[in-house]
C-alpha positions in Angstrom: 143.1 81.6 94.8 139.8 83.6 94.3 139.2 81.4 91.4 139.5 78.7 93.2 137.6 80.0 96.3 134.8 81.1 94.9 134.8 76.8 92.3 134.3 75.3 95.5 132.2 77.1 97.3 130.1 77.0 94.4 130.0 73.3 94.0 129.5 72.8 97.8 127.0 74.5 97.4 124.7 72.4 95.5 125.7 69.6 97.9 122.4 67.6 99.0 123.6 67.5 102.3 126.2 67.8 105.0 127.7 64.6 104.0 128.1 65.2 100.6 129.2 68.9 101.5 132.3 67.8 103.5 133.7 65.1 100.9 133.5 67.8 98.2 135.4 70.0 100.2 138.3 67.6 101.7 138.7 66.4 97.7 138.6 69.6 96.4 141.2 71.3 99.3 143.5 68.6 99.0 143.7 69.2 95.4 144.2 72.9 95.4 146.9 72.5 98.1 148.7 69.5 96.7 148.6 67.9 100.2 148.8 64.3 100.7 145.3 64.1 103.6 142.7 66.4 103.8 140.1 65.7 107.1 137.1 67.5 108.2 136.3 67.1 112.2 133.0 68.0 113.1 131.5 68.6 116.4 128.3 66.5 117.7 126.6 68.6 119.6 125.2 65.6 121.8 128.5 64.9 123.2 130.6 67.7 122.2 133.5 65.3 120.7 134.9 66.1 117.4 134.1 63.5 114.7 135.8 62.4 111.7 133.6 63.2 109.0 135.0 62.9 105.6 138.5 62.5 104.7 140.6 62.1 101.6 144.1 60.4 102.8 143.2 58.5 106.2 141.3 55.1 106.5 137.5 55.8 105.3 136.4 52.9 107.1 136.9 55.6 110.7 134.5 58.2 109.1 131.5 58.6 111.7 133.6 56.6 114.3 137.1 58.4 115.5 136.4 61.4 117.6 138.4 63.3 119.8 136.9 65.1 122.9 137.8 69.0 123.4 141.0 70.1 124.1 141.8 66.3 123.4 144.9 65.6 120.2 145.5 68.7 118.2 142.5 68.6 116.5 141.1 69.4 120.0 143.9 72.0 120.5 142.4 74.0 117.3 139.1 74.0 119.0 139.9 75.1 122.1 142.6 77.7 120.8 139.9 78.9 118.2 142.7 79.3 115.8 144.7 77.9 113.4 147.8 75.4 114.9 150.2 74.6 112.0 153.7 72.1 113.3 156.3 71.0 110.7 156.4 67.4 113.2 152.7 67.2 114.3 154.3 63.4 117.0 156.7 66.2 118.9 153.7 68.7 119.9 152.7 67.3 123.6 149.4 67.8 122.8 149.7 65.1 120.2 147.3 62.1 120.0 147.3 59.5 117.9 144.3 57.7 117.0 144.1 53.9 116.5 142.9 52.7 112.8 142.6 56.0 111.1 146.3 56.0 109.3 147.9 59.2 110.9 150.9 57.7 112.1 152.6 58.2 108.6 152.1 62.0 108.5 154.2 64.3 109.7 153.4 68.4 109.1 149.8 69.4 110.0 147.7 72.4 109.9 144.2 73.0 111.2 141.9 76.1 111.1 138.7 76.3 112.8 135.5 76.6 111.2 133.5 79.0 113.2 129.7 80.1 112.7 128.2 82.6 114.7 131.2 82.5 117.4 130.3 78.8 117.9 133.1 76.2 116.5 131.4 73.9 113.8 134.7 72.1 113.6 138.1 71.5 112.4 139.6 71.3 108.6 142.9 69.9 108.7 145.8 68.8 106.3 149.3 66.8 106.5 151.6 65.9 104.8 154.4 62.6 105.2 157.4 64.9 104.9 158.1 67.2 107.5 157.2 70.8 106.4 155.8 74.0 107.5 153.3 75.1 105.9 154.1 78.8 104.5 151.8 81.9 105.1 149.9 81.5 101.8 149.0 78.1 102.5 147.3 79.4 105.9 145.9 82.1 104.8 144.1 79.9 102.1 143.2 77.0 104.9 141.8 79.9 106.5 140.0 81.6 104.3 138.2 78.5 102.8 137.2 77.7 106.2 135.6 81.2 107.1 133.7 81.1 103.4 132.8 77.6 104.0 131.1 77.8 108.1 127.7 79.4 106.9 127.3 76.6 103.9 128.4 73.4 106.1 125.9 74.9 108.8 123.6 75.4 105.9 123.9 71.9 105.0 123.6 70.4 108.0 119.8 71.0 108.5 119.3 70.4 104.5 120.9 66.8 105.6 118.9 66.3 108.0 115.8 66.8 105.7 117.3 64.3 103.1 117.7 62.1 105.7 114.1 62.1 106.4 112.6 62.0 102.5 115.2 58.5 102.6 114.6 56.9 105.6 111.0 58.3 106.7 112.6 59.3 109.5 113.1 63.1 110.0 116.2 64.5 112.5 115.1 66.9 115.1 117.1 70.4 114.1 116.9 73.7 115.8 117.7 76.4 113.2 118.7 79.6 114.8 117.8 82.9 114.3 116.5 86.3 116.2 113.3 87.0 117.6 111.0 88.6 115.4 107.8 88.8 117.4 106.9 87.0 120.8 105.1 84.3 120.6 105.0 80.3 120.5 103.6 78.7 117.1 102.9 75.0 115.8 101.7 74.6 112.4 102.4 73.7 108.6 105.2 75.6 106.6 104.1 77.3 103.6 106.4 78.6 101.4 106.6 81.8 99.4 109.0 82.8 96.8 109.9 85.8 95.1 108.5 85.4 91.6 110.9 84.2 88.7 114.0 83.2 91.0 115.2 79.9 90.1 116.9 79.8 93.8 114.1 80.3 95.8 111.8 78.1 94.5 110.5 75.1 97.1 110.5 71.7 96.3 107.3 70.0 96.3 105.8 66.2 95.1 102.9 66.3 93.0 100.1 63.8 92.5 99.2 65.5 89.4 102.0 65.0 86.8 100.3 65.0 83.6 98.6 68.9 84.9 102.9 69.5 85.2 104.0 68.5 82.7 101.2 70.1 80.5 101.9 73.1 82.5 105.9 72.8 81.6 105.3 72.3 77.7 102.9 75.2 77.6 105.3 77.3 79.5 108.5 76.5 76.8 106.0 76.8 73.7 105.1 80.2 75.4 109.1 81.0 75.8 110.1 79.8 72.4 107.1 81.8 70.8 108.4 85.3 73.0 112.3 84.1 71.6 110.9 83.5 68.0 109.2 87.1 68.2 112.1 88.9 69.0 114.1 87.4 66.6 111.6 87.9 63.9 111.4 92.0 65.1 115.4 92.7 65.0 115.5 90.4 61.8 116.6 92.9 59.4 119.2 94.2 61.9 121.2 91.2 62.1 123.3 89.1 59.9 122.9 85.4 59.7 126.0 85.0 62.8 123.7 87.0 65.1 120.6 85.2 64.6 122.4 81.7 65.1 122.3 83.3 68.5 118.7 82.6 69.0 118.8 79.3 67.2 121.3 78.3 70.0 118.5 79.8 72.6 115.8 77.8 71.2 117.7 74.7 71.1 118.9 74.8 75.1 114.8 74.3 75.5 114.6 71.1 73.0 113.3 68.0 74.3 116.6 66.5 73.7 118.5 69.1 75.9 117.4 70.4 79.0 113.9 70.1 78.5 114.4 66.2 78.9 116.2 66.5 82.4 113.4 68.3 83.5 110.6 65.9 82.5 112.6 63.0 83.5 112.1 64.7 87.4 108.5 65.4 86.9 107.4 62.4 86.2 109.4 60.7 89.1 106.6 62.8 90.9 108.6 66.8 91.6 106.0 69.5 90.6 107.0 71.1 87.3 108.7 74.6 89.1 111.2 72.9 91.4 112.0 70.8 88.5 112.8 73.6 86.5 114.9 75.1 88.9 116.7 71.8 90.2 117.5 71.1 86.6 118.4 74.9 85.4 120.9 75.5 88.7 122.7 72.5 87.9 123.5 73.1 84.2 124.0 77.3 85.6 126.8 75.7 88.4 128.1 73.1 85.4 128.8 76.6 83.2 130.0 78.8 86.4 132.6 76.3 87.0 133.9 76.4 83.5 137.4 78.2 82.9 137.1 79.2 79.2 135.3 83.1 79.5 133.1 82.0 76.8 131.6 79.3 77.9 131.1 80.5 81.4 128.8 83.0 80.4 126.6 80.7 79.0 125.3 80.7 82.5 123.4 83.6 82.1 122.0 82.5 79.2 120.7 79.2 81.1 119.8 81.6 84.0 117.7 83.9 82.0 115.6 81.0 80.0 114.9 79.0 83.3 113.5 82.6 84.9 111.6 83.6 81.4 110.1 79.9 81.7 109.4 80.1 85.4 107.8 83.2 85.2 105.4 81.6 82.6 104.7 78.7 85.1 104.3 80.9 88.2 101.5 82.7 86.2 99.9 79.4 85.6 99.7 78.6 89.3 99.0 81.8 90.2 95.0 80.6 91.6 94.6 81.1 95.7 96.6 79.1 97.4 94.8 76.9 99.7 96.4 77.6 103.4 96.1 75.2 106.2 94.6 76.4 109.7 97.9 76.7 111.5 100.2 78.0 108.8 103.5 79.0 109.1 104.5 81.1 106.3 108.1 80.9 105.3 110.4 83.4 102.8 113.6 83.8 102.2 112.7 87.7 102.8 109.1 88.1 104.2 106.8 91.4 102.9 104.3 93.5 104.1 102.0 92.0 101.0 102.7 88.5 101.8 101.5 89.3 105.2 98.2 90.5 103.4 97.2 87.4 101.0 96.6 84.9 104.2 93.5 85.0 105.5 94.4 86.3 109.8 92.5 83.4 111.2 95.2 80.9 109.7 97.9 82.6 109.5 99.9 80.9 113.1 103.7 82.2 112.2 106.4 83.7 110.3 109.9 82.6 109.4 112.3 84.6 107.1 115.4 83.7 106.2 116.9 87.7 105.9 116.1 90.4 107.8 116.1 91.1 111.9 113.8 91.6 114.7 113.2 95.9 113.8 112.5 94.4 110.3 109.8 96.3 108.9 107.5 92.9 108.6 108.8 91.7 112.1 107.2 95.1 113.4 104.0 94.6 111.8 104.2 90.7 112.7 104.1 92.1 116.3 101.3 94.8 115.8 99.0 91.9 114.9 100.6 89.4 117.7 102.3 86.6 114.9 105.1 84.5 116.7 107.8 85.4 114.3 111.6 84.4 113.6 114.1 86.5 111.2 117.5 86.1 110.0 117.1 82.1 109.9 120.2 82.5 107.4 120.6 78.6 107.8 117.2 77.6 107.3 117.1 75.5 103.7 113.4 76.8 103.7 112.5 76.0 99.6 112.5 72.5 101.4 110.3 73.2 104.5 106.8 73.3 102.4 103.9 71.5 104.0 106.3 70.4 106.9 105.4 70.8 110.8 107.8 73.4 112.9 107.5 74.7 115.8 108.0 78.5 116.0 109.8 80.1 119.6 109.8 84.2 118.8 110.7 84.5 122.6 113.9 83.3 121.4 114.6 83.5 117.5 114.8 79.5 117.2 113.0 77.0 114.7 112.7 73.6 115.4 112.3 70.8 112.4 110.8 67.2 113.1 110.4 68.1 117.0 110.5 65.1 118.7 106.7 64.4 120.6 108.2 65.4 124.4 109.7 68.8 123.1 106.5 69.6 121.1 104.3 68.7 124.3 107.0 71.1 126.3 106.2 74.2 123.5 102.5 73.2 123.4 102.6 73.4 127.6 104.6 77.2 126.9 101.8 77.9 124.2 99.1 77.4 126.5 100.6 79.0 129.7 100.6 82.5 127.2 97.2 81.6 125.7 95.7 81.7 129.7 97.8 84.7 130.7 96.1 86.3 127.8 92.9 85.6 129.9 94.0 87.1 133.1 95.4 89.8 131.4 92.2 90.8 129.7 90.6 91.8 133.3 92.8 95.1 132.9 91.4 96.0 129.4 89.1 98.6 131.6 91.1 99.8 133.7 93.7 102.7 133.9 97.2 102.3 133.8 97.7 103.9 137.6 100.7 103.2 139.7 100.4 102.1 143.0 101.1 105.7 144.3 98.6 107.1 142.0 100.8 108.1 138.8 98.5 108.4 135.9 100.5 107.0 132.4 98.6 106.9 129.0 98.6 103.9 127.1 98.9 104.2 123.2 99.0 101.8 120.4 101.0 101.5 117.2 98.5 100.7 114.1 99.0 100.3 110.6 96.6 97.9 109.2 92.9 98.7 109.6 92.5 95.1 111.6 94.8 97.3 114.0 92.0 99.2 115.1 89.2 96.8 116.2 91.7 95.0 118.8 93.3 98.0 120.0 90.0 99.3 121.2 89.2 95.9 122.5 92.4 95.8 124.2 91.5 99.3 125.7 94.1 101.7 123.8 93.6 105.1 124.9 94.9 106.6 121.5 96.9 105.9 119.0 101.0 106.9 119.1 102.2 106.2 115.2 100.0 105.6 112.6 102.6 104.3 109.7 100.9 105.9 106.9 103.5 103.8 104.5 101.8 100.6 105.1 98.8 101.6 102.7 101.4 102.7 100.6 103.1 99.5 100.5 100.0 97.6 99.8 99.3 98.9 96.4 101.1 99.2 93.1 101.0 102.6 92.5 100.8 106.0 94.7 97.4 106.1 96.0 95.5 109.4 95.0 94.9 112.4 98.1 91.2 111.1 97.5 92.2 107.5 98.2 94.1 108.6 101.0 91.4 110.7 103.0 89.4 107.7 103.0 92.0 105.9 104.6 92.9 108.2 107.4 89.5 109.3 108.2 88.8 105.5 108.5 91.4 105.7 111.1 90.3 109.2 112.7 86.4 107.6 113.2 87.3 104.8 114.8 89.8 106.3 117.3 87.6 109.7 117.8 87.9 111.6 119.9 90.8 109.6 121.3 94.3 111.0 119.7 95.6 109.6 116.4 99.2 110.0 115.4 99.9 109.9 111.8 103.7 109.9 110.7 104.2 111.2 107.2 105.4 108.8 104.9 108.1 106.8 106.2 110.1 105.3 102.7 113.8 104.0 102.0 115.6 101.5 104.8 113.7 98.4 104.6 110.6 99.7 103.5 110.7 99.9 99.9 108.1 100.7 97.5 107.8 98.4 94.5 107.0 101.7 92.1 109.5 103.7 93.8 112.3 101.5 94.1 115.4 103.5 95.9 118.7 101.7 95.2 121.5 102.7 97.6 124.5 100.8 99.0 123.6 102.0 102.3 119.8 102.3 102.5 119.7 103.2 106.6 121.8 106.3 105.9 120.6 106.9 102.8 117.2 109.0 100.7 114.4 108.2 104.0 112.1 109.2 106.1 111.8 113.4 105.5 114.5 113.3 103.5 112.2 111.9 100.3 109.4 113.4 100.9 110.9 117.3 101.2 112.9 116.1 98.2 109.0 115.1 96.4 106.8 118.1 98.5 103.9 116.9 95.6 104.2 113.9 97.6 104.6 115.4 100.8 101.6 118.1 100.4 98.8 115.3 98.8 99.3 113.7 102.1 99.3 116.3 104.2 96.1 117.5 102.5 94.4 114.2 102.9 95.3 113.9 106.5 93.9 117.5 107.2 90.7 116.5 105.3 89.9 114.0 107.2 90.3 115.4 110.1 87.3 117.7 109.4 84.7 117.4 111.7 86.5 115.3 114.3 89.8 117.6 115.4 91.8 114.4 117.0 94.7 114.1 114.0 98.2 115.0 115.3 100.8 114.8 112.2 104.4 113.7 113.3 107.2 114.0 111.0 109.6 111.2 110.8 113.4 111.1 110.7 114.4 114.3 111.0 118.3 114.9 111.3 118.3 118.7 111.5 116.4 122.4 112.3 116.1 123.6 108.3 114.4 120.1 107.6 112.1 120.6 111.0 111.4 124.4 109.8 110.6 123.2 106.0 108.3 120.7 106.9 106.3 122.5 109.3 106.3 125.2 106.8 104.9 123.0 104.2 102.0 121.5 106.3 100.9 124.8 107.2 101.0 125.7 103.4 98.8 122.8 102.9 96.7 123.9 105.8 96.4 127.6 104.2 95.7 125.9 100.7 92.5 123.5 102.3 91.0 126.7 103.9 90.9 128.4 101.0 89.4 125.8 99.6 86.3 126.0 101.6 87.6 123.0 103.7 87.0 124.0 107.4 89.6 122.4 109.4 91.9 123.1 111.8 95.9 123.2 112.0 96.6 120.3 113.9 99.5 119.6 116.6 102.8 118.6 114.5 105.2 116.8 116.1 109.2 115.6 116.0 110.4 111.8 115.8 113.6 111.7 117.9 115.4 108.7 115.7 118.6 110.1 115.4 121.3 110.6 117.3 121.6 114.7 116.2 118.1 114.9 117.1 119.0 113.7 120.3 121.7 116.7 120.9 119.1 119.0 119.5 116.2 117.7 121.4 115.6 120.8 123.2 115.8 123.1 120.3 113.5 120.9 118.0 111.2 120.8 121.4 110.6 124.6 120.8 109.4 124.5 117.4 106.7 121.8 117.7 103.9 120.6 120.3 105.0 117.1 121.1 107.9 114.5 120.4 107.8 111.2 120.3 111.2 108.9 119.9 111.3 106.1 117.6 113.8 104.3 119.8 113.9 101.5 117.6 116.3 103.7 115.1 117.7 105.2 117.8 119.2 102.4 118.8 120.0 101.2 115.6 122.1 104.6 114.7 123.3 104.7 118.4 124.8 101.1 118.2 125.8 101.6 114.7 123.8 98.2 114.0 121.8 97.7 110.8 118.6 96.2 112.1 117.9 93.9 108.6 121.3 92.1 109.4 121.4 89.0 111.2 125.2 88.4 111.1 125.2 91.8 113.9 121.5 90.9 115.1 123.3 90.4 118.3 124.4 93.7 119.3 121.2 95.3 118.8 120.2 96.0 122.6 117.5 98.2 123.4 118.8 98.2 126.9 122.2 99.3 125.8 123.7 101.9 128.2 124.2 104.1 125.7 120.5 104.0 124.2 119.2 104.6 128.0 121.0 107.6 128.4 119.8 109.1 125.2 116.5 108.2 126.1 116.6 109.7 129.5 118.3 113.4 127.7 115.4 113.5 125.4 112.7 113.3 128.1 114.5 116.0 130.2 114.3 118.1 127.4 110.8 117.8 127.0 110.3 118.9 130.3 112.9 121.5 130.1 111.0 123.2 127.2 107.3 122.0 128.5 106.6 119.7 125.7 105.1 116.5 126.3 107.7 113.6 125.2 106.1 110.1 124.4 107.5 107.2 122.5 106.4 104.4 120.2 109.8 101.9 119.8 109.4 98.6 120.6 111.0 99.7 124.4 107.7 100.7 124.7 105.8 97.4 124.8 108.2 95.8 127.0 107.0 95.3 130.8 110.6 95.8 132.3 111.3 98.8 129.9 108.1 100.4 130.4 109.5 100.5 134.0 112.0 102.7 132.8 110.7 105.0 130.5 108.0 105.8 133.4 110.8 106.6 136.0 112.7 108.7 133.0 109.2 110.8 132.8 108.3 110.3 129.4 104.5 111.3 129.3 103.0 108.4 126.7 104.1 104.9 125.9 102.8 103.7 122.5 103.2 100.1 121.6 101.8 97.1 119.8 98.0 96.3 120.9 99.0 92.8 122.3 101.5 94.5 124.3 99.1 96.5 126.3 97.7 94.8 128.4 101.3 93.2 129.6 102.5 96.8 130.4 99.5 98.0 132.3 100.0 95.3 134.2 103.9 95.8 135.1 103.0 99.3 135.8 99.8 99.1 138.2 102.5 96.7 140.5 105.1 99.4 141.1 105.1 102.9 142.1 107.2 105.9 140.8 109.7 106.1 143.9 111.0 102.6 143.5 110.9 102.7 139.7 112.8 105.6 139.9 115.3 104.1 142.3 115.6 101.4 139.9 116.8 103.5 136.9 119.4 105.5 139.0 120.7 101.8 139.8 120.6 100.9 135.8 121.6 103.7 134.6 125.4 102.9 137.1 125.4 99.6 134.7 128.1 99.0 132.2 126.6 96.8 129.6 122.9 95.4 128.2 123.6 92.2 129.7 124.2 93.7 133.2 121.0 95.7 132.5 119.0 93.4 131.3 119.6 90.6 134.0 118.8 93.3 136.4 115.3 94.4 134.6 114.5 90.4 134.7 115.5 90.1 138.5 112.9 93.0 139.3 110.2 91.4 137.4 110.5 88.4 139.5 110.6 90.3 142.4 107.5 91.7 141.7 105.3 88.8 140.6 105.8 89.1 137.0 107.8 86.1 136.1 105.3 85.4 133.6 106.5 88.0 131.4 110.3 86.3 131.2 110.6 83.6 128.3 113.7 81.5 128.9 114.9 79.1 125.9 112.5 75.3 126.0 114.8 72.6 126.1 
């Protein structure tokens, strides 16, 4: 069953569309179940009736033209039950229907699953037979399975038909592709797509106008492969017999000009650059050997899979010149970096998409520190199609829209430039305090990273600086930059801010934020070797930074060092032990500088529990409620199948929030805190009623907040939390939060879905 599982899926897979998806898999089902009919129903989502889309058994002639509403025949019945309805004598069910034309009235036993993506019902698979028979529990479970494997590739390859509908008929197919919202925003502009280097899957498919450059490109890059095969061959010569070195002569010949090399020319001269050639041609013959029964010749596949990379690695070198970006780019990855963020030059860079990943993503938070619309976890988005195609971007709500039809782009441009001119009102408040209307003073911080951080977070009137990520530096290098290379950098950051405050978090590793020289491979990276963890585990890390942060700090006196995911009191005691270590090492030195205040991150639920005793060991806290709620909730914040249940308005999360700042005061340290809860108006609301004593947040988000705050005052914000806090669930909360913005004049700051 596996076997025959994992053949299909395979070959649906490298389906060129929707249509050709579903016939693959009502020939292929009907096979493996040696039925008589197998039918896929899908849903239009213009008229919610339930179309016959490819069939093996009933009259072809009714494909695209029998329907059934919902609830309507049994196919209906499946829909609306949202699970599987299987009859030995389908005519005696009263919810029965016979169609006219399609051929149905012969069979007689009928089973139908659901195919369900992202609790929304795609459609229905069915089979019959002309005998009466019930079908047994194996043949369910089967029916089933296939249709819960198969819901992410037929939604998949209904927005990759709807491309190939527009490369053959010039006319594209307005799609929304959904995902979650990465970072607020609207966007319109040209995709550009990036790929991770050598991956014959991710590779986008492009026309050229140059095909004698590809194909001199493509015959320099297999004389460069057959040379590197030829070399190693020649260096283990005397270590293998003649048998073994056929090995390589079998190698060599998959690259001949009669082999696979052909297939590839034929498509770049048809006018496909010489890459996506490469890996159109190299995926099919990988599929062709995948699907193969004999053990043998299956593994040729990785054979094939290991040429086309060695040659694609040889043509991505060859491209490797700037890439010429567009004004209003959109850049799209299967999974988006912090240095792809880097090579675009800011003033063209418009938006983000990436396939993986969720809205705490590492690059979604730095897509909002520099105020890029941005959408993650678009798992259905075909994007090594998209390149050099218009979208439209909504990071309000985690949807992308393909070939937007003129009215709904005029609708996004209308929501585009209602933000761009609240931008402009907004920018009155840069000067002013953040004061509620009863006189309650609350500091404004921002969260930096990137040195082009700095310049609009003073513009924007940031009154220090809450969580410096000191990883991002890290990130953008190849190697571990020195102490020296390092005071630089923070005392870059220390100048600017001086004397306002600067928060530096020690280096922040492991979860999603992976070095590419210190790769950390875990099955469970979130509860895995990060944050403290690593760097108490490497103190030669841990002190070089510590020193270089204390260096820089010489002089100016504004560095505060915060320590990040700390879980228990012998890990608070051994870092704090270790920066004053460093501190003792500087001034003998001869480096005259002072012990700055060390802080906690609160990012943990322990930490939480053991708020008050962590309080008396440090001079501030600060909670990273963005792992909070991602530990609280039990959500990993890179997944986008659970993307969902990630609320930062949870219950739960507001009670934790609310114990923390009570233990501040409690134990008379200030408690501030730099999530993303931060940077939300109605949140903000909150956390000022809770008492926390600093809200650090993106720079674009400042000027929102102040202005959410100057319109209430502490007595009613406060009588607002003791409401929330009697709520049962995020929804409940959150419609709550939006009805009080409204009430207050700040509709502005709600974004519903554009239609």
């Amino acid at each position: 069953m596996l076997d025959t599982l994992r053949d299909i899926i395979q070959e649906v897979n490298a389906a060129e569309g929707l249509g050709d998806a579903l016939q693959i898999i009502v020939r292929r089902v009907r096979d493996a179940m040696a039925t008589e009919m197998c039918s896929v129903y899908m849903r239009d989502p213009s008229s919610g009736r339930y179309v016959l889309c490819a069939t093996e058994g009933l009259n072809a002639d009714e494909v695209g033209r029998a329907s059934l509403a919902a609830g309507e025949g049994l196919v209906g019945l499946v829909a609306e039950r949202e699970e599987p309805v299987n009859l030995e004598d389908a005519e005696n069910h009263p919810s029965f229907q016979l169609l006219p034309g399609i051929g149905e009235e012969r069979y007689h036993a009928f089973l139908g699953v659901p195919i369900i993506h992202q609790r929304e019902v795609l459609g229905v698979l069915v089979v019959q037979q002309v005998h009466q028979r019930r079908f047994d529990e194996s043949d369910e479970a089967f029916l089933v399975t296939m249709s819960a494997q198969l819901a992410g590739v037929i939604a998949h390859a209904q927005v990759s038909g709807a491309l190939q509908q527009e490369a053959v008929t010039g006319r594209g197919v307005p799609t929304k592709v959904t995902g979650v919202p990465g970072a607020p925003g609207i966007a319109i502009g040209t995709a550009v797509v990036v790929s991770m280097s050598a991956d014959l899957y991710a590779v986008p498919q492009r026309e050229t106008q140059d095909r004698r450059g590809e194909l001199r490109a493509f015959r320099e890059a297999l004389g460069a492969v057959r040379r590197d095969i030829e070399a190693v061959a020649d260096s283990l010569g005397n270590q293998l017999d003649a048998e073994d070195r056929a090995l390589f002569d079998v190698y060599l010949g998959i690259l001949d000009d009669s082999s696979i090399g052909r297939e590839v020319v034929g498509l770049i001269k048809a006018g496909q650059w010489a890459q996506g050639a490469l890996s159109q041609v190299m995926l099919a013959h990988i599929r062709h050997f995948e699907r193969m029964e004999h053990s043998y010749l299956k593994e040729r596949a990785v054979d094939v899979k290991d040429l086309g990379s060695r040659v694609l690695a040889y043509l991505q070198a060859s491209t490797a010149e700037e890439r010429d970006y567009p004004d209003q780019t959109i850049l799209v990855g299967e999974e988006l970096t912090a240095s792809s963020l880097g090579e675009i030059p800011r003033d063209r860079l418009a938006g983000l998409i990436s396939v993986r990943g969720s809205g705490n993503s590492h690059v979604a938070i730095l897509a909002r520190a520099m105020g890029v619309p941005t959408v993650m976890g678009a798992v259905d988005l075909p994007y090594t199609r998209l390149q050099d195609r218009e979208l439209i971007i909504d990071g309000y709500n985690g949807t992308v829209h393909l070939n937007p039809l003129p009215e709904l782009k005029r609708r996004f441009q209308q929501v585009l430039d209602e933000d761009r001119a609240l931008s402009r009102d907004l920018e009155s408040l840069r000067d002013e305090p953040c004061v509620t209307l009863d006189g309650h003073r609350m500091p404004l911080w921002v969260n930096t990273g990137l040195m082009e951080d700095v310049a609009r977070s003073l513009e924007l009137g940031a009154e220090g600086v809450g969580l410096y990520r000191t990883e991002v530096p890290f990130l953008l290098r190849d190697r571990f930059p020195s102490e020296e290379e390092q005071r630089r950098i923070y005392r870059s950051q220390l100048e600017a801010f001086a004397p306002k405050p600067v928060t530096m978090r020690t280096l922040d590793i492991g979860g999603d934020k992976a070095l590419p020289y210190f790769p950390i491979e875990e099955d469970n990276p979130f509860l895995g070797w990060r944050g403290i963890r690593v760097t108490l585990d490497h103190p030669e890390i841990f002190l070089a930074q510590i020193r270089a942060m204390m260096k820089a700090d010489a002089g100016l006196g504004n560095l505060r060092i915060m320590l990040p995911m700390v879980c228990n009191i012998p890990e608070l005691d051994e870092a704090i032990e270790l920066i004053r270590r460093g501190h003792r090492e500087l001034l003998q030195e001869g480096v005259a500088t002072a012990l700055p205040p060390i802080g906690v991150m609160v990012e943990v639920p322990s930490a939480v529990y053991q708020a008050r005793a962590m309080a008396r060991r440090v001079d501030f806290m600060s909670v990273g409620s963005n792992d909070l709620t991602q530990y609280l909730l039990a959500v990993d914040r890179n997944n986008a199948r659970v993307a969902d249940l990630y609320h930062a308005l949870h219950p739960a999360v507001l009670q934790a929030l609310a114990d923390v700042a009570a233990a501040g005061r409690t134990e008379a340290v200030p408690v501030g805190i730099c999530g993303e809860l931060a940077g939300d108006p109605a949140g903000a609301v909150l956390l000022l009623a809770m008492g926390y004593d600093i809200l650090s947040m993106n720079a674009t988000s400042l000027s929102k907040v102040k202005k959410a705050l100057r319109n209430v005052n502490i007595a009613e914000a406060r009588a607002l939390l003791v409401e929330v806090m009697a709520l049962d669930s995020a929804a409940t909360v959150h419609a709550r939060m939006e009805r009080f913005l409204v009430e207050h004049g700040m509709e502005k700051f709600i974004h519903n879905p554009v239609i």
